[in-house]
SELUM-772995 format. One record per residue (C-alpha): x, y, z. Coordinates in steps of 0.25 Angstrom, whole numbers. Example, Ala and Ser with C-alpha at 12.3 -4.5 7.8 and 13.67 -1.06 7.14 Angstrom:
BEGIN
[r [49, -18, 31]]
[r [55, -4, 29]]
***
This chain:
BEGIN
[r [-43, 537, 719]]
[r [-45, 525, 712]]
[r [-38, 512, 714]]
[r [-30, 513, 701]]
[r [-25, 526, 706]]
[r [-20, 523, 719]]
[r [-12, 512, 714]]
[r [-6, 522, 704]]
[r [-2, 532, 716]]
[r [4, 519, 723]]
[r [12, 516, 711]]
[r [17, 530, 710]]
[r [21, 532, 722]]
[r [30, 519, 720]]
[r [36, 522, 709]]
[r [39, 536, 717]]
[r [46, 528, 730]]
[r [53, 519, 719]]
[r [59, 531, 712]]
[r [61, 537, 725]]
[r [70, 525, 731]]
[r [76, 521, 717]]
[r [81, 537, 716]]
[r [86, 536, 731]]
[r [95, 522, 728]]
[r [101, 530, 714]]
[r [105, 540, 724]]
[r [111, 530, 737]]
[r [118, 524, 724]]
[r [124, 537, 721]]
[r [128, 539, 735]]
[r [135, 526, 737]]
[r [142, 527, 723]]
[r [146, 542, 727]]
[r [152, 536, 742]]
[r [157, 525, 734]]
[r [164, 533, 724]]
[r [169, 543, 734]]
[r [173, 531, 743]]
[r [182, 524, 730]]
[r [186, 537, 728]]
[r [191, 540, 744]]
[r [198, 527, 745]]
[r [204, 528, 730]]
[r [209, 541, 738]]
[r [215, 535, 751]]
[r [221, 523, 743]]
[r [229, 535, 735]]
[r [233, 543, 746]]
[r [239, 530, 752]]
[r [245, 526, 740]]
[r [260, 534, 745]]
[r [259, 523, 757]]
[r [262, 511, 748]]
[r [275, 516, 744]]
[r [280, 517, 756]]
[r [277, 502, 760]]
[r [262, 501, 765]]
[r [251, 493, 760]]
[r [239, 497, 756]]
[r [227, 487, 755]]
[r [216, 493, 748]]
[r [201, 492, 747]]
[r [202, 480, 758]]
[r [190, 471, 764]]
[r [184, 475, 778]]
[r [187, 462, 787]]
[r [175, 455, 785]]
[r [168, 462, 776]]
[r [164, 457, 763]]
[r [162, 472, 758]]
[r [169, 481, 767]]
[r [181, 488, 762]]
[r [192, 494, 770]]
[r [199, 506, 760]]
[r [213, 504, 763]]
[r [222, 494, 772]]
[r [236, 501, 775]]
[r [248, 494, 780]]
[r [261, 497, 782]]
[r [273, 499, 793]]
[r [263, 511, 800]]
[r [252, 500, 801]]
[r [240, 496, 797]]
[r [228, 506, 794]]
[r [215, 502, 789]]
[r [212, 515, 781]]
[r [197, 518, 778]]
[r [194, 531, 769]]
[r [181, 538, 773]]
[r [175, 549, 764]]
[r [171, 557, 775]]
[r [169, 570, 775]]
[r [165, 579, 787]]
[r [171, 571, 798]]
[r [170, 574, 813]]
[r [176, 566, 823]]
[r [167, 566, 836]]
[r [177, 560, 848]]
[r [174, 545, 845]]
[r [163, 548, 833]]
[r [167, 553, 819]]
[r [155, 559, 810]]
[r [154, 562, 796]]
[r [146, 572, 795]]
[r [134, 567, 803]]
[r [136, 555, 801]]
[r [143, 547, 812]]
[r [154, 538, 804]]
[r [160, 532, 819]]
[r [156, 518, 815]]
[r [164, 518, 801]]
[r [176, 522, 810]]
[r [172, 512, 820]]
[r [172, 500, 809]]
[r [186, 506, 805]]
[r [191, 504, 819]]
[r [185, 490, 819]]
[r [194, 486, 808]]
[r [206, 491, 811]]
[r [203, 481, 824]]
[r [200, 470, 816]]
[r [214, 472, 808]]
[r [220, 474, 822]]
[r [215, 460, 825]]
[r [219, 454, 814]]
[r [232, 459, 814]]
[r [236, 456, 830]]
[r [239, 442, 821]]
[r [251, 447, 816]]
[r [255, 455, 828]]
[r [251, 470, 825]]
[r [248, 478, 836]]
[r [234, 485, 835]]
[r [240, 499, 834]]
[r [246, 495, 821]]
[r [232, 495, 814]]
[r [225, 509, 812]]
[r [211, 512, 805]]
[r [209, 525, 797]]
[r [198, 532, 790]]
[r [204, 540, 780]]
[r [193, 553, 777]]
[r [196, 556, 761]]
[r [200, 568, 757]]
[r [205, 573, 771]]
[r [216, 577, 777]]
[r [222, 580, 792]]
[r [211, 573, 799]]
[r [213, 564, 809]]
[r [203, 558, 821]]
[r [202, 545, 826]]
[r [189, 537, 830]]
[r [186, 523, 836]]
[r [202, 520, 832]]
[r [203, 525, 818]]
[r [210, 535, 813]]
[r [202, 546, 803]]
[r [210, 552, 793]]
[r [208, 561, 780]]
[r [215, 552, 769]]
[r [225, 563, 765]]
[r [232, 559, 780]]
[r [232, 544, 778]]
[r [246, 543, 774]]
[r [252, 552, 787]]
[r [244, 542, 796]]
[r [249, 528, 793]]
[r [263, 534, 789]]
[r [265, 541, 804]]
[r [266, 531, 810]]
[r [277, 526, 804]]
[r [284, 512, 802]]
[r [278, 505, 812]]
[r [279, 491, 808]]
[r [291, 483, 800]]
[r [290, 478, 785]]
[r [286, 464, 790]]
[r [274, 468, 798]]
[r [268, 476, 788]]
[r [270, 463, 777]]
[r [263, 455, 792]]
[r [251, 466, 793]]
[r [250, 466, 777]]
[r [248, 451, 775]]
[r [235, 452, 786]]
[r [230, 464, 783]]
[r [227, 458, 769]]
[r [220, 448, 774]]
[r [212, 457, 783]]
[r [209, 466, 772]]
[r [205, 459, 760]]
[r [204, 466, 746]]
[r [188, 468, 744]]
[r [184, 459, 737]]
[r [195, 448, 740]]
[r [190, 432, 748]]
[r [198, 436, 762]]
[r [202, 421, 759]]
[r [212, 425, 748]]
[r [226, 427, 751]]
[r [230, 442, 753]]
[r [235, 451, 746]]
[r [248, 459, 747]]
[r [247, 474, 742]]
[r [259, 480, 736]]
[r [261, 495, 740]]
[r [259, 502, 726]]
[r [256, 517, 722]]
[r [243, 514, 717]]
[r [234, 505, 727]]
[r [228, 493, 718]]
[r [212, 490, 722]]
[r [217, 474, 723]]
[r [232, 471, 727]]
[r [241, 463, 718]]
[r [241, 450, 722]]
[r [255, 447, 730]]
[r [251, 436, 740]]
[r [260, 436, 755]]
[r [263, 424, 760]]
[r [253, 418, 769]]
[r [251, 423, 784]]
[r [242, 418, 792]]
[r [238, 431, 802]]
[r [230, 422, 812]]
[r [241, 417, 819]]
[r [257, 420, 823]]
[r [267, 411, 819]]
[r [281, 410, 821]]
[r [283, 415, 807]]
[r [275, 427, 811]]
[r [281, 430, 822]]
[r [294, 430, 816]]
[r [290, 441, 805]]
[r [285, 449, 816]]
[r [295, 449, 824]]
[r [305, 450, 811]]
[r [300, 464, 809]]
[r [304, 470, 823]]
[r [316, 462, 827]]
[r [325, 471, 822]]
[r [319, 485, 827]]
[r [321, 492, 838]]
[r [317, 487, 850]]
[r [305, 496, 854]]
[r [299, 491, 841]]
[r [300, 477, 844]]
[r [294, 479, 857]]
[r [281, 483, 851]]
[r [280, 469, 842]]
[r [268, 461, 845]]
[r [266, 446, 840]]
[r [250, 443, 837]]
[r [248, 439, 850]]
[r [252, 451, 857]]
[r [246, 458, 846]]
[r [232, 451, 850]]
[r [234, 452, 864]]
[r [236, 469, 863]]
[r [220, 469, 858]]
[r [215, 457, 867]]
[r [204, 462, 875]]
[r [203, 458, 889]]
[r [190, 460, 900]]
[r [197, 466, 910]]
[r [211, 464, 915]]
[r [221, 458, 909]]
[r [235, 453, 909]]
[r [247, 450, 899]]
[r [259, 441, 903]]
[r [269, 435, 897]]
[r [285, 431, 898]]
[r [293, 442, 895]]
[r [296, 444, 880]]
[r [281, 441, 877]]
[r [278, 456, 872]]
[r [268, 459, 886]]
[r [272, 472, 886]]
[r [272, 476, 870]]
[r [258, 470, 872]]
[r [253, 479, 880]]
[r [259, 491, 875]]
[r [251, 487, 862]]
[r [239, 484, 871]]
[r [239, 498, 877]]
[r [239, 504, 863]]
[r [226, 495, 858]]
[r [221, 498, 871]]
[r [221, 513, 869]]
[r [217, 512, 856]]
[r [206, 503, 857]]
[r [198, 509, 869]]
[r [202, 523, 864]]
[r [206, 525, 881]]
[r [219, 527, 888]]
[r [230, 513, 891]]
[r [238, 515, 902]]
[r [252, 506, 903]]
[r [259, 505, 913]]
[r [270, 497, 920]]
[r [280, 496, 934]]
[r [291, 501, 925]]
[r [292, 516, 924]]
[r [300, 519, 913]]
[r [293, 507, 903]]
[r [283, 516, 900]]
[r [289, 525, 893]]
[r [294, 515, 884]]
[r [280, 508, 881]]
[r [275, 521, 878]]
[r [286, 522, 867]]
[r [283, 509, 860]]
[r [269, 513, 861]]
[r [272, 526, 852]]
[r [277, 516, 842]]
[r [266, 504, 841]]
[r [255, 513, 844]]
[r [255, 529, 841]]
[r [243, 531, 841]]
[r [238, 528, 856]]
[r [252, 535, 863]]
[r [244, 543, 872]]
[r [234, 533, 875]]
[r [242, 524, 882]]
[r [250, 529, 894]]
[r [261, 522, 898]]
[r [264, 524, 913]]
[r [272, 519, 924]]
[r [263, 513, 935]]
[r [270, 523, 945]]
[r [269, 534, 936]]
[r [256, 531, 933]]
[r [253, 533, 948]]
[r [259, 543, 952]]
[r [255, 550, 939]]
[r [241, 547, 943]]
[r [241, 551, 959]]
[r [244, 564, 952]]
[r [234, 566, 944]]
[r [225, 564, 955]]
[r [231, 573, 965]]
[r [236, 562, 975]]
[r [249, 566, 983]]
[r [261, 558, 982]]
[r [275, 559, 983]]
[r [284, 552, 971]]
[r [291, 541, 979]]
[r [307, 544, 982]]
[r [314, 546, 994]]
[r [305, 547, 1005]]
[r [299, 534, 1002]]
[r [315, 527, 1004]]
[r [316, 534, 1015]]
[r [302, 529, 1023]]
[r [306, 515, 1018]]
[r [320, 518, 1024]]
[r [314, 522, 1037]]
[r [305, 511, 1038]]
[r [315, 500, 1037]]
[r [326, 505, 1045]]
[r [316, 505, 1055]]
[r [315, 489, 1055]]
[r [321, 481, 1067]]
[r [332, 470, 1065]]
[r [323, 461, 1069]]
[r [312, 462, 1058]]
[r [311, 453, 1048]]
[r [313, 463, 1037]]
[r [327, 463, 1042]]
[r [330, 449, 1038]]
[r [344, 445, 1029]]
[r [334, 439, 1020]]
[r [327, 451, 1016]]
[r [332, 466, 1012]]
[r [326, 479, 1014]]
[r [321, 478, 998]]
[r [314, 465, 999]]
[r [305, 473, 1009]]
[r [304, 487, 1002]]
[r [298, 476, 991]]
[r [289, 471, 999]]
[r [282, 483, 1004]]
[r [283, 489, 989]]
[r [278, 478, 982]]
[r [271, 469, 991]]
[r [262, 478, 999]]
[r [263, 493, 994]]
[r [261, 486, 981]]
[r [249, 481, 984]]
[r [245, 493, 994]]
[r [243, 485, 1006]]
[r [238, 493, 1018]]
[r [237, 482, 1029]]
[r [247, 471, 1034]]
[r [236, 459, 1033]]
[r [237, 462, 1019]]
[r [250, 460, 1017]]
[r [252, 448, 1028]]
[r [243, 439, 1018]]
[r [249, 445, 1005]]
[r [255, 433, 996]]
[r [266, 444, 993]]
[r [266, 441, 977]]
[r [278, 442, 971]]
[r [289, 440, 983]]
[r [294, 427, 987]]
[r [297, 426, 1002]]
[r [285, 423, 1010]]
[r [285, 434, 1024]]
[r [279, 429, 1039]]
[r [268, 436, 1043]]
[r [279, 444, 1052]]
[r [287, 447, 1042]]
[r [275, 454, 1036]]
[r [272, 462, 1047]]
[r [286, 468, 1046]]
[r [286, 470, 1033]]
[r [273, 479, 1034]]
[r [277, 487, 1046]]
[r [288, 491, 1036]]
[r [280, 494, 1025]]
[r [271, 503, 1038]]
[r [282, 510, 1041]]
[r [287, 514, 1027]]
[r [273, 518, 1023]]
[r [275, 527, 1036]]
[r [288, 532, 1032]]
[r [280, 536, 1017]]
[r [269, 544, 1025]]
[r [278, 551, 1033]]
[r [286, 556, 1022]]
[r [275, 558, 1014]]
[r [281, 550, 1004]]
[r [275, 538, 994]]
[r [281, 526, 988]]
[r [279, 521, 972]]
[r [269, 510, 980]]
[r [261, 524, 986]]
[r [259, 530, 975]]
[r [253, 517, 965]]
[r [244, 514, 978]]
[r [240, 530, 977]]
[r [237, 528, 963]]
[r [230, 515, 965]]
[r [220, 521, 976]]
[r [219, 533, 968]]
[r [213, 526, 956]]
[r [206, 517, 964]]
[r [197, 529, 971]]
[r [196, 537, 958]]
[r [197, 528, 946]]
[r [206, 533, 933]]
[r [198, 534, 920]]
[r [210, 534, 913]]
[r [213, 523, 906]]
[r [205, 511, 899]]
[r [216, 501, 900]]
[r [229, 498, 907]]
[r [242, 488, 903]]
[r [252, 486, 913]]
[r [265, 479, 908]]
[r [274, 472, 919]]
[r [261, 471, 928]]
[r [270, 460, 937]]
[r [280, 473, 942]]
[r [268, 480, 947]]
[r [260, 481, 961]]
[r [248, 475, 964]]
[r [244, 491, 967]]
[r [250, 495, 953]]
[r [241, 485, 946]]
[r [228, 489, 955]]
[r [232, 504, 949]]
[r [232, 500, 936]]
[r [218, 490, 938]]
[r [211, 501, 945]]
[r [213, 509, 932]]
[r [205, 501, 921]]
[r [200, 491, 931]]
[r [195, 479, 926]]
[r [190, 482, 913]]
[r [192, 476, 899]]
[r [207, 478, 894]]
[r [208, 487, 905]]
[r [220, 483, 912]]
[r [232, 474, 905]]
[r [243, 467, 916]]
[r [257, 464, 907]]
[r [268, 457, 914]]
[r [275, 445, 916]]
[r [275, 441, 931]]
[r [291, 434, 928]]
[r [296, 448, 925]]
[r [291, 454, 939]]
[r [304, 460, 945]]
[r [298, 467, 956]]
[r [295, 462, 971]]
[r [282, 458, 976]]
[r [268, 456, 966]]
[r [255, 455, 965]]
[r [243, 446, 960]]
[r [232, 452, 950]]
[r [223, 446, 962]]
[r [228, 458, 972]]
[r [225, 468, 961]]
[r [211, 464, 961]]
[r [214, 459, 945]]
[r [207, 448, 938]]
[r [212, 443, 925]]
[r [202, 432, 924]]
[r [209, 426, 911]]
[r [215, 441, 906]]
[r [229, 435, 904]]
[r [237, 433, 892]]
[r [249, 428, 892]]
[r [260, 432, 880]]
[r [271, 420, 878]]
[r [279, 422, 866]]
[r [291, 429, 868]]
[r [295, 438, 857]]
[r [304, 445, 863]]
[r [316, 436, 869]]
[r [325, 426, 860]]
[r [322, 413, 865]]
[r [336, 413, 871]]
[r [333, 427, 879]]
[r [322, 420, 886]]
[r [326, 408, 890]]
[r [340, 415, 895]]
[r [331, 425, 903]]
[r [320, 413, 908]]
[r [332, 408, 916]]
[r [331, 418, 926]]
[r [316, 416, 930]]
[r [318, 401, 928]]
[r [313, 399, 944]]
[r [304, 411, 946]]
[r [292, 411, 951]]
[r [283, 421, 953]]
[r [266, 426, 957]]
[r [261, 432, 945]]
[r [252, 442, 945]]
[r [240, 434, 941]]
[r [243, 428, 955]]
[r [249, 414, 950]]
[r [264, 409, 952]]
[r [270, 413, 940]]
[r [284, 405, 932]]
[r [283, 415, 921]]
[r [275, 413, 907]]
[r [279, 404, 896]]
[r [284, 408, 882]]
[r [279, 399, 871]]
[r [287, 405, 862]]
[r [299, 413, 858]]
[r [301, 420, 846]]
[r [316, 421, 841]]
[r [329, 415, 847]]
[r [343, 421, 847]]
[r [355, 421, 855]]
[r [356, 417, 870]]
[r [360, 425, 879]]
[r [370, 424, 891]]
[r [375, 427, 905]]
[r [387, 435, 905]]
[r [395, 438, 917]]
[r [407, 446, 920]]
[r [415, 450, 931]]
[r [417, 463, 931]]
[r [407, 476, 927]]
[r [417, 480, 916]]
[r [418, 466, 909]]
[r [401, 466, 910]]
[r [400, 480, 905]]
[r [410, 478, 894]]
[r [403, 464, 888]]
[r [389, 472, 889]]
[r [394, 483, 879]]
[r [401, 471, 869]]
[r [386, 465, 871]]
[r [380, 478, 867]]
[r [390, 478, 855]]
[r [385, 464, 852]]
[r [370, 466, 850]]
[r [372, 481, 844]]
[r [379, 473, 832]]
[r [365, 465, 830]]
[r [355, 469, 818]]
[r [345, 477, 823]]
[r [351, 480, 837]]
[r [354, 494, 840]]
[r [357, 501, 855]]
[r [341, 503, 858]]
[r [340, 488, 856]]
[r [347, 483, 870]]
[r [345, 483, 884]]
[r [356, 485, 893]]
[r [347, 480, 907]]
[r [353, 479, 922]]
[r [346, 475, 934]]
[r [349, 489, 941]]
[r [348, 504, 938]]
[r [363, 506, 941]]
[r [367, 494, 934]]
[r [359, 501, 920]]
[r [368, 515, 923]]
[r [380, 507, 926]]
[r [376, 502, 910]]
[r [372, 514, 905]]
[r [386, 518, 909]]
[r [394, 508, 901]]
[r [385, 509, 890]]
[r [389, 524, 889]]
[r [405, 521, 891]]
[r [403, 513, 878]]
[r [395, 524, 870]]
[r [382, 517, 868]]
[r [370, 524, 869]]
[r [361, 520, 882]]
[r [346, 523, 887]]
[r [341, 519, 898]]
[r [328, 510, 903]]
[r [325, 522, 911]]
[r [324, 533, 899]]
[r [321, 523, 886]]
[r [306, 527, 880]]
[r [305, 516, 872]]
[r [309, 524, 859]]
[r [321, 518, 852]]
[r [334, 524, 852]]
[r [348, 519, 850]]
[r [354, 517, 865]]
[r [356, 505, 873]]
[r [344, 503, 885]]
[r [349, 502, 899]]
[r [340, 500, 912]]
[r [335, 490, 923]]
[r [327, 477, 917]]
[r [317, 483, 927]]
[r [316, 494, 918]]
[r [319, 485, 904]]
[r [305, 478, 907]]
[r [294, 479, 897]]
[r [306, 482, 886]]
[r [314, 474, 877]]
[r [326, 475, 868]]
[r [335, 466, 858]]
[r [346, 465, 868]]
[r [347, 466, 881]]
[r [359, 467, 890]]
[r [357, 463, 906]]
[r [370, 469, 911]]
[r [375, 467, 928]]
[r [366, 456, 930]]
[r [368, 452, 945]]
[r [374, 437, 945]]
[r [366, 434, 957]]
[r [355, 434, 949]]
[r [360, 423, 940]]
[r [368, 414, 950]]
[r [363, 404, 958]]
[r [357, 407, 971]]
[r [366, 404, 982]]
[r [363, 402, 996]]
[r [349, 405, 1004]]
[r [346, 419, 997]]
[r [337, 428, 1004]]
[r [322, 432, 999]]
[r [326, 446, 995]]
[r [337, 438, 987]]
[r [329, 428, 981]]
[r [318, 438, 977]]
[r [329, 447, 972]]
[r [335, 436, 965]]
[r [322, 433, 958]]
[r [319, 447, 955]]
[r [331, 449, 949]]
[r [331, 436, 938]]
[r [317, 440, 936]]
[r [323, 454, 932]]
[r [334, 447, 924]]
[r [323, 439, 917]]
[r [316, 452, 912]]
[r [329, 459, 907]]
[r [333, 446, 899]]
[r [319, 446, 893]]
[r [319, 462, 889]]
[r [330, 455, 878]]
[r [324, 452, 863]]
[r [337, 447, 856]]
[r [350, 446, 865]]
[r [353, 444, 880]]
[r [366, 448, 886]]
[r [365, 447, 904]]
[r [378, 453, 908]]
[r [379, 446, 924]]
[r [388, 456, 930]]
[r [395, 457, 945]]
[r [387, 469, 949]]
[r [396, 478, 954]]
[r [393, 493, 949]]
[r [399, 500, 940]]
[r [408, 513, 943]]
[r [408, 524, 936]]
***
């Protein structure tokens, strides 16, 4: 073949390739006009069947810019009282959802979903600025053209578009007028319109039929969503002031909200004086927790009946992860776990009186256990808290204990006496075959410690001061020491129990884990000075193993009227002036029965209210049996049991004089540790009060009925 021809054949087969390459960009060009056509088309679609949400007060943002994108869009932004939802449509066809993978087709789209999930994070982020809680953000990918599909991957819910309505309307009117105005004002400076410098001011979108491609031009005023101000937290807490109670106890300000997604490296603790939100913090943390590990939260406290309630608010603020959060008392939780494993016990009762019973009537005069200055109650603590609670099996442990928590310092003797007591009760169980509540935590604590529980990836306990040094090695031996594993809440002023412990015993390091919350929402200015009174002097160890004067507040939110001592002489006189306060507050805007809190120091003393509240007609439930749900009766129980709630008005009725007069005379230590116990516990019920404080100091004698 001559030259000439060669470079013919070479030319040819150019032009061939050429031809061949310029034939297969026509066609891509096809394809991408084709997805683009059907992906205008799809969204076109979506934005319609939307359209019905406008008209019933939600806004719709369309065709928005991706957070930091020059180029990627986000279809539809919708906000409104049932949240916010980041709604991507996806024309998908043939979708399988594989456990934590979704396909389409062969083609694995799990990293489309994952970007999804990404963003919704990101506008989590941005909107723990304005106080949202994280729950309140949901991602979709709507699938056009289907319908009654539903999975959920990596976080993000996979619809067909003809269900999108009935998933953000069913969950109902979850937040007030103002807060979705709050949330709309960020949301469109997070979600720019395409094409739009993120510089210029946002824009507000009027809900109309027919969704316009750029928004009219309605400028809000200016809010900066970086920081909280006073003017801020005034419209946030404008929105829930006036609702029932259980809904205010879910509010966050943005530094809780913040606080619920912080990530710790193993664990940590929350504290702050009361009125702060520690608790409503961590209920709002469990719910991120579950969600964003995909695992189970376990929440527990010292207070049986306080779960039930949590779980309640949890039904509110966070749907979707009930079930995925368990909410357990710390007794419950151990009896309900030596079950599971097959370990014998016997539910504590009578038999465990009677070894106690036995062991002490078998104490000479002569020990020092019969002392004036100590009662049969100081010791029953002592070998409770101070050595069953820690599970103490040898007197040199317990003959150089520091004793955290109780005041009077014992001889070495006095010691001695003190654990052949506790030998001879622990005698008195075995014999019975019987267990105390101490038994059964240190049953479950050595249970789990031989054979770990896979059950849980993270752990909150609220009021962690009430608990056991064995309790807290319970719930560490569950997560152990892994990251956002195990959360501590409590406030070390608020203890109300005997005895204590230090993180230190537990084997617990928080190696700079600790956050302290010091603005009181809660409380009126007023309210918590009056209550600060009665822990003026106390001093105590906190758990972190420092001596403790209580936590600062650095600020207070609203004021209101002060509050007030009022003593009578007689039961009747102090009966009667609590129903005429009742009256009072019951004429208030926004207070109804469900709003107030009627709380004594003793169970007798809450039937004794229960009683007159009946006499009179109005509708009581009590601590005991309230599930956090809102109905329209007047609560009644123990402070001990009113801790970890709060309520617009709180009524302290029979407070014991003693506790407010001055100290006379030498008292004895079971009297002074009594004494200090008792204004601690006054302090809490004081504290529980968000607008109005009425103590009624009474003379302490029961009523007859």
């Amino acid at each position: 073949m001559t030259i000439a021809g060669e470079s013919a054949g070479v030319e040819a087969r150019r032009q061939h390739s050429h031809a061949q390459e310029l034939r297969r960009q026509a066609h891509d060009a096809e394809q991408r006009a084709a997805r683009f056509e059907i992906a205008e088309r799809t969204e076109s679609e979506t934005a319609q069947l939307l359209a019905p949400l406008a008209g019933i007060g939600y806004h719709l943002l369309a065709d928005r810019r991706w957070p930091g994108s020059r180029t990627a869009q986000v279809d539809m932004v919708v906000v409104g009282r049932a949240g916010v939802f980041i709604v991507d449509t996806k024309a998908w066809r043939e979708v399988a959802v594989h456990g934590d993978r979704i396909t389409r087709g062969q083609e694995d789209v799990t990293d489309d979903i994952a970007r999804l999930a990404d963003l919704a994070y990101s506008t989590e982020a941005a909107l723990a600025d304005i106080g949202l809680a994280p729950g309140e953000v949901h991602a979709v990918a709507a699938l056009a053209g289907q319908k009654r599909m539903h999975a959920r991957v990596a976080s993000v819910d996979v619809i067909g578009t003809h269900d999108l309505v009935g998933h953000i309307t069913k969950r109902g009117a979850r937040l007030s007028a103002s807060r979705v105005d709050e949330i709309l004002t960020a949301m469109l400076t997070h979600f720019p319109v395409i094409g739009e410098d993120a510089a210029t001011p946002p824009q507000i979108v009027v809900p109309a039929a027919v969704l316009p491609r750029d928004p009219a031009p309605t400028p809000p005023p200016a809010t900066t969503v970086a920081t909280l101000d006073d003017e801020l937290t005034d419209q946030l807490l404008d929105g829930v002031l006036e609702a029932p109670i259980e809904d205010w106890m879910a509010f966050l300000d943005p530094a809780q909200a913040k606080l619920v997604r912080r990530s710790f490296n193993g664990p940590a603790r929350i504290r702050g004086a009361a009125g702060t939100g520690k608790t409503v913090v961590g209920l709002h943390r469990a719910a991120y927790l579950a969600r964003s590990t995909g695992g189970r939260v376990l929440f527990t406290t010292y207070i049986g009946t306080l779960p039930r309630v949590l779980e309640s608010l949890l039904e509110r603020l966070a749907p979707d992860m009930v079930g995925r959060v368990d909410f357990v008392g710390v007794h419950a939780f151990a009896t309900r776990l030596l079950k599971e494993r097959g370990i014998a016990f016997r539910t504590p009762g009578r038999e465990a009186r009677l070894a106690f019973d036995d062991a002490w009537n078998a104490i000479r005069a002569s020990s020092p256990l019969r002392s004036s200055r100590f009662s049969r109650s100081y010791w029953e603590d002592e070998i409770k808290h101070v050595i069953k609670g820690r599970g103490l099996t040898r007197f040199d442990q317990y003959a150089d204990l520091a004793r955290v928590g109780r005041k009077h310092a014992l001889p070495v003797e006095t010691r001695q006496a003190v654990w052949d007591l506790y030998e001879a009760y622990s005698r008195g169980l075995r014999e019975r075959r019987a267990h105390d509540w101490e038994d059964i935590v240190l049953l479950a604590r050595d249970a789990v410690a031989a054979v770990p529980l896979e059950r849980y990836d993270a752990v909150i306990v609220d009021e962690a001061q009430d608990l056991s040094c064995a309790m807290v090695s319970l719930m560490h031996h569950l997560v152990g020491d892994r990251a956002d594993g195990l959360t501590l809440i409590g406030d070390g002023q608020q203890t109300i129990y005997p005895g204590g412990y230090t993180l230190g015993e537990v084997g617990i390091s928080l190696s700079g884990r600790g956050v302290v919350l010091d603005v009181n929402h809660r409380n009126t200015a007023e309210i918590l000075e009056f209550a600060k009174e009665m822990v003026a002097d106390d001093q105590f160890v906190d758990i972190e193993g420092v001596d403790g004067v209580g936590d600062a507040v650095s600020a207070i939110s609203r004021s209101g009227p002060g509050p007030a001592f009022h003593r009578f002489p007689s039961r009747a006189e102090h009966d009667r002036s609590m129903i005429e306060r009742l009256s009072e507050v019951l004429r208030l805007i926004g207070t109804g029965h469900g709003d107030i809190g009627i709380l004594t120091a003793t169970n007798r003393q809450a039937d004794d209210v229960r009683g007159v509240l009946r006499e009179a007609g109005i509708p009581v439930i009590m601590l005991d049996e309230y599930s956090g749900r809102t109905a329209d009766a007047v609560r009644v129980g123990t402070v001990k049991r009113a801790k970890g709630l709060e309520f617009k008005q709180v009524l302290l009725a029979h407070v014991d004089p003693r506790l407010l007069d001055p100290v006379a005379g030498e008292p004895s230590e079971t009297e002074w540790e009594r004494r200090e116990r008792g204004r601690r516990e006054l302090y809490v019920g004081m504290t529980r009060a968000r607008d109005g404080l009425w103590v009624g100091v009474g003379n302490g004698v029961p009523r007859r009925r």
